[in-house]
C-alpha positions as CSV (number, residue, x, y, z in Angstrom):
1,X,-42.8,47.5,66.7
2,X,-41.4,46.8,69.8
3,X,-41.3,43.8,72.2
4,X,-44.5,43.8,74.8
5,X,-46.5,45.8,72.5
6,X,-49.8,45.3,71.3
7,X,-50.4,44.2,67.8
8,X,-52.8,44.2,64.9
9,X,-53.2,42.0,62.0
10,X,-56.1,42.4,59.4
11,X,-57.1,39.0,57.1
12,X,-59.4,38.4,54.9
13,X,-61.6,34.8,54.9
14,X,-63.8,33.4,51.7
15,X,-65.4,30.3,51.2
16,X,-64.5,27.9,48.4
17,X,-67.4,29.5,45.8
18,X,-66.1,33.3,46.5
19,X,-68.3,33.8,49.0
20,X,-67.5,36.3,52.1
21,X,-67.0,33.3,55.3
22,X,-68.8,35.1,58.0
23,X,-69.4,34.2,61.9
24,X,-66.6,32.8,62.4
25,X,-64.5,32.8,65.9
26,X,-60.7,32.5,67.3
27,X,-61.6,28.5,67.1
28,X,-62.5,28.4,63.6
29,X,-58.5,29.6,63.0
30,X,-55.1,27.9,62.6
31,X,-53.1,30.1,64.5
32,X,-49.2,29.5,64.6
33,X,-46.2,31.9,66.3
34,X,-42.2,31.2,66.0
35,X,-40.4,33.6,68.0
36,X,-36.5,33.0,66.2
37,X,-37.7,29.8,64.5
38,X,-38.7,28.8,68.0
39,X,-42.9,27.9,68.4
40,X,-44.2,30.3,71.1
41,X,-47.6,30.3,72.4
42,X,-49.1,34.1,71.8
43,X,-52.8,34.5,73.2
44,X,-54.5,35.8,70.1
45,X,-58.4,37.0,69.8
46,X,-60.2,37.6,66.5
47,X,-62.8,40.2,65.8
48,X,-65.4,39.8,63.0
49,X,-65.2,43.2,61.0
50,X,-66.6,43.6,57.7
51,X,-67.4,42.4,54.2
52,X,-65.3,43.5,51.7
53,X,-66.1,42.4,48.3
54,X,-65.9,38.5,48.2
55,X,-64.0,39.0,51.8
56,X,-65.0,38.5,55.6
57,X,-62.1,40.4,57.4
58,X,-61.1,39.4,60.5
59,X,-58.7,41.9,63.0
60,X,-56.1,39.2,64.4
61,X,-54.9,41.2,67.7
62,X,-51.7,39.8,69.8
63,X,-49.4,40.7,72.4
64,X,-45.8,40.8,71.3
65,X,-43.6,38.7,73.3
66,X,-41.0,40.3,75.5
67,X,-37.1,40.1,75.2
68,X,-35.9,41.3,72.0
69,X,-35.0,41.8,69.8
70,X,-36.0,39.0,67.7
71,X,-37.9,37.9,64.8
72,X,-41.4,36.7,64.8
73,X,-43.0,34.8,62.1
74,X,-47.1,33.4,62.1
75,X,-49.3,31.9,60.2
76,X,-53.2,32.5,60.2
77,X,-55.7,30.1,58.1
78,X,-58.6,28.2,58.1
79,X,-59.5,25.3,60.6
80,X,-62.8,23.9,59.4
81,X,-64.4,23.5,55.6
82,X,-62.6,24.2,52.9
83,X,-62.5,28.2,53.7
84,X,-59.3,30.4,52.3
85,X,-57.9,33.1,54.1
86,X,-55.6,36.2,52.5
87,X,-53.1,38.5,54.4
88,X,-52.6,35.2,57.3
89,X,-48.7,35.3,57.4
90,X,-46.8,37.7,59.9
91,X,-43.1,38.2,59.7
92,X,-41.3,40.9,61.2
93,X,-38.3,41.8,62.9
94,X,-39.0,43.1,66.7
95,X,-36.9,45.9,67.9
96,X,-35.9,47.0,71.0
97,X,-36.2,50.7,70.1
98,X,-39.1,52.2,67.0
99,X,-39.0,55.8,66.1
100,X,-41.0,57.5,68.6
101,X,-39.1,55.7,71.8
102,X,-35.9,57.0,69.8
103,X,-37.2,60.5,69.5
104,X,-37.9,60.4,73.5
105,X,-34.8,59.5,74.2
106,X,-32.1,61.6,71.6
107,X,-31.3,65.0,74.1
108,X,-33.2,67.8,71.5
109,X,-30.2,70.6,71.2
110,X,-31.6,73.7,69.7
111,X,-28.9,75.6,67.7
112,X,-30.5,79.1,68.6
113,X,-33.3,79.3,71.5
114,X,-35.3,82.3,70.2
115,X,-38.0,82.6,72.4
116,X,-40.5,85.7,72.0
117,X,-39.7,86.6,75.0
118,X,-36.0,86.9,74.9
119,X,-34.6,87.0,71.4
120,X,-31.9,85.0,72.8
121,X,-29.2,83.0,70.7
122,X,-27.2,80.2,71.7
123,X,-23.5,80.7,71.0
124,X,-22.3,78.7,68.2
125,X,-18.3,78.3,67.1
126,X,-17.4,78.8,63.9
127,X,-14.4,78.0,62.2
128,X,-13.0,78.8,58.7
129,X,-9.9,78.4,56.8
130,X,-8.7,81.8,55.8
131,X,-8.5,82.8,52.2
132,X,-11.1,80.2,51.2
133,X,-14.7,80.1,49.9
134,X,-17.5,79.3,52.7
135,X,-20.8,78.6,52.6
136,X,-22.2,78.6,55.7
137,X,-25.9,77.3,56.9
138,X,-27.5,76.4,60.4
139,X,-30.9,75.1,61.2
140,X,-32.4,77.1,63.4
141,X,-34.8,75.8,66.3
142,X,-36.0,76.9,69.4
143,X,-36.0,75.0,72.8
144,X,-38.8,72.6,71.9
145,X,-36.4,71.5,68.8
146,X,-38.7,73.1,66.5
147,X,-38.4,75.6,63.5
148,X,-37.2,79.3,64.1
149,X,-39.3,81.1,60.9
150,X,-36.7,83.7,59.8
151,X,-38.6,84.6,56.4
152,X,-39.9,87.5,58.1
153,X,-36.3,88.7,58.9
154,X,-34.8,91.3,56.7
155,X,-31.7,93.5,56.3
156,X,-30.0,90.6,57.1
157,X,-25.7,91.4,58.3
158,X,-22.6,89.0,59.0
159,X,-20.3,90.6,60.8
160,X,-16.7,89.9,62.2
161,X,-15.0,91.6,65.1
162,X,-11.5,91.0,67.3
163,X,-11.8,90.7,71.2
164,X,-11.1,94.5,71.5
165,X,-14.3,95.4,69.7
166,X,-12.6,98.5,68.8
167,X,-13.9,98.1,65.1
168,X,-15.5,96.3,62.7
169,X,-13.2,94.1,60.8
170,X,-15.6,92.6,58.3
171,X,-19.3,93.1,57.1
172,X,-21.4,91.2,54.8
173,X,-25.0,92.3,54.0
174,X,-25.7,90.7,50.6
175,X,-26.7,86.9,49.6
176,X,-27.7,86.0,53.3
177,X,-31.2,84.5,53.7
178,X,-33.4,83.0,55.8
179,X,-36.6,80.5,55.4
180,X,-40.0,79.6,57.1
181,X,-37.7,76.5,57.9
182,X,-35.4,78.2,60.2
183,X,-32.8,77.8,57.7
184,X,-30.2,80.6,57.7
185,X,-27.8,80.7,54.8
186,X,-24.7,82.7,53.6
187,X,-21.1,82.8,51.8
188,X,-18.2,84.2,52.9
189,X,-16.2,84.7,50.0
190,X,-12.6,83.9,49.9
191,X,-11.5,87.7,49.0
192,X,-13.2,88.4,52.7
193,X,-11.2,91.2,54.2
194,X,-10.9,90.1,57.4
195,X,-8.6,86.6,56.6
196,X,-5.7,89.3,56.3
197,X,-5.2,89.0,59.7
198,X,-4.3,85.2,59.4
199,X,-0.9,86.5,57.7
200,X,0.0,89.0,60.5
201,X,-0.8,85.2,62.6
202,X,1.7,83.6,61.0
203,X,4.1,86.4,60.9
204,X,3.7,86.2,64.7
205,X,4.0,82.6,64.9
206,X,0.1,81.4,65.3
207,X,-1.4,78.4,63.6
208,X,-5.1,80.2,63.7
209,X,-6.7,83.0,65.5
210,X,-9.9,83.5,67.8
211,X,-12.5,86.2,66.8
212,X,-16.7,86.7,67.1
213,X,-19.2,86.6,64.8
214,X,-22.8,87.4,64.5
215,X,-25.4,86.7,62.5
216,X,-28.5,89.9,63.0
217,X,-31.7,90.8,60.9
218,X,-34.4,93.1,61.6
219,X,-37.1,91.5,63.1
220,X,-40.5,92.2,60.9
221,X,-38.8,94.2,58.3
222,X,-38.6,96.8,61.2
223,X,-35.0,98.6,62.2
224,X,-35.3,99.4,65.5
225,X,-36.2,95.5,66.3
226,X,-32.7,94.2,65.1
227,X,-32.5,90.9,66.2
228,X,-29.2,88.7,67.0
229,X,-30.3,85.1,65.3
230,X,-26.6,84.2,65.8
231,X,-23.4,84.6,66.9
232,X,-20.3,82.8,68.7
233,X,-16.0,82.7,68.7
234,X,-14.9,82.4,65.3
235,X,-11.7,80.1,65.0
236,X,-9.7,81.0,61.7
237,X,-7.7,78.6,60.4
238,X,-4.4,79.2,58.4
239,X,-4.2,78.3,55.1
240,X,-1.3,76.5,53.0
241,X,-2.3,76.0,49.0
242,X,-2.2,79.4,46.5
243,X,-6.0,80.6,46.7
């Protein structure tokens, strides 16, 4: 809850004998507010409800105070007779900012915007450490932040190529999936061919290289729809320990 915002409370009212204490108003109530120990007048109305059981409930409604945050602690009984209420105390912490308002306000950055339209991917950067096991995953979403379904995807391909795109340095096809979560998940295995070309880096005197990746499957199960779900530079890294 959040400062300025309307509020609920729900509390049940008996008589002495067990009986449900109905008819009874906002004046027949103790009513008491602290706002950080401090007392703070809060307009409050009562609605009559319902019986439940041995219970009259009452809905207790109030307007939050402003500022914040803060905490806020009340207390609800019985003015007149010798009536007992259940549920009367209130203590909660106010925030500035609940759940949704932070939804609203966090920017919603899709990894891959496929719309059915376009197909298209965003670029994503990939970086590895050559010679060493990778698994690899990314949560797909389109540009409405939700969930890309990629179980309909098949003949799924990693692929790795230098700048000059004069051939295809490396090529997996096996272990990659995808889910009706937009999860897309693979391993590149440490004996991957294409980390030979960190040791002709070093030999040249290069810390890591730059290369491209993508991520395709056929859209369907069909091959002529192959789509590109992802793909980006890929930075290799060079690597120090014995594999």
């Amino acid at each position: 809850m959040r400062p300025g915002e309307s509020c609920t409370l729900v509390i049940g009212r008996q008589t002495v004998a067990g009986a449900a204490a109905t008819g009874k108003i906002a004046s027949d109530f103790s009513i008491g507010w602290k706002k950080d120990g401090v007392t703070t007048a809060i307009t409050t109305s009562v609605v009559e409800v319902d019986t439940v059981g041995a219970w009259q409930e009452y809905r207790v409604g109030i307007t939050l105070p402003t500022g914040g945050p803060y905490v806020l602690h009340g207390r609800i009984g019985a003015i007149s007779g010798t009536d007992i209420t259940d549920g009367g105390v209130f203590d909660a912490e106010i925030e500035q900012q609940d759940y949704d308002s932070l939804a609203a306000i966090l920017p919603v950055i899709p990894v891959a915007q496929l719309s059915a339209a376009s197909r298209q991917a965003d670029p994503q950067t990939l970086k590895l450490i050559a010679n060493r096991y990778a698994s690899i995953s990314f949560a797909v979403k389109d540009s409405s932040g939700n969930a890309v379904d990629l179980s309909g995807y098949t003949n799924w391909r990693f692929g790795v190529w230098d700048k000059t795109h004069t051939g295809s340095i490396y090529s997996l096809s096996s272990g990659i999936t995808g889910t009706n979560l937009g999860i897309a998940a693979w391993a590149v295995p440490e004996t991957a061919t294409f980390f030979a070309t960190m040791a002709a880096a070093i030999a040249a005197g290069q810390d890591q290289i730059e290369l491209y990746w993508d991520l395709v499957g056929d859209l369907a199960g069909v091959a002529a729809q192959s789509q590109t779900v992802l793909y980006g530079k890929l930075i290799m890294y060079r690597n120090e320990s014995t594999s």
